[in-house]
N, C-alpha and C positions, 0 to 999 in steps of 0.2 A: 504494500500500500504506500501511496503518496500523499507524503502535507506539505500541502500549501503554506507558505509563508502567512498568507491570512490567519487558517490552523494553529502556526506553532507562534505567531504575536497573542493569539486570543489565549491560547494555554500560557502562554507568559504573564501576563495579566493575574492568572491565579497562583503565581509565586511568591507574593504578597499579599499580604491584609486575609490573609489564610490560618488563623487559630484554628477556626472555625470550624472551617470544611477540612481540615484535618483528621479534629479531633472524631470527627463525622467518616470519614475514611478506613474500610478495613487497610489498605495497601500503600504505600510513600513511594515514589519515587525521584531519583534526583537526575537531573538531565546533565549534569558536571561528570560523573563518574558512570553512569548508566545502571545502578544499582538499584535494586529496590528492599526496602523496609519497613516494619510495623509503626508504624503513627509513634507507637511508645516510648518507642527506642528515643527518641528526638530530646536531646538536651540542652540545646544552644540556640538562642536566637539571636541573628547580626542588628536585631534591628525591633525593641521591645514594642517602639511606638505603633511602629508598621507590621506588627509580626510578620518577621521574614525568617522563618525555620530554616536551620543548618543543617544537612545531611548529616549524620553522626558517622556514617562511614567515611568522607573523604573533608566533612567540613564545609564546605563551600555554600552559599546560600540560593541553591537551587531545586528546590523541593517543589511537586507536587502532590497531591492527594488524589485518591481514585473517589471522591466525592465530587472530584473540578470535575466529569464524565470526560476526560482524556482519560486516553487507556494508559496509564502510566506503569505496569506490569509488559509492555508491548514493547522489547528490546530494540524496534527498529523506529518507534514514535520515540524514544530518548535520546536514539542514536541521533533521529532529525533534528531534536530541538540544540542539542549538544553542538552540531552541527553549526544551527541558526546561530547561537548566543558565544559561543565559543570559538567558532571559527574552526 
C-alpha cells in the first residue's frame, strides 16, 4: 500500500496533543525507529504542555496510537512516515 503525503501530514498531526488517544490505544507506534509498543511502556514526554510522548525504545518524540485509526502496527505505514519526517 501507498500514503500519500496528504496521509502521513494528517497522521503527523496526531503526534501531539495525544495523552489522550493514547491512553485510549491498545498499540504505540513510533515512526523514528519503526517499532511498536504498549501505551504503558511510555515514560517521557518532550513536551508536558503539548503532550508529545517519547518512544521508550529509541527516545525520540515520534509516537502514534492505534486510537489516531493509522494503522501504526503496519511496518510499511512507519516505514512511510519515517521516511516523510526523517528523510
Amino acid at each position: 500500500m501507498t500514503f500519500t503525503r496528504k496521509v502521513l501530514d494528517e497522521a503527523h498531526r496526531h503526534s501531539r496533543n495525544h495523552a489522550q488517544e493514547l491512553e485510549e490505544s491498545d498499540l504505540c507506534g513510533c515512526f523514528y525507529c519503526c517499532r511498536t509498543f504498549i501505551p504503558t511502556a511510555i515514560e517521557e514526554w518532550a513536551d508536558d504542555e503539548h503532550a508529545i510522548a517519547c518512544c521508550p525504545l529509541c527516545g525520540i518524540d515520534s509516537v502514534l496510537g492505534a486510537a489516531s485509526g493509522f494503522p501504526v502496527s503496519d511496518p510499511k505505514f512507519l516505514k512511510a512516515m519515517a521516511s516523510r519526517w526523517f528523510g
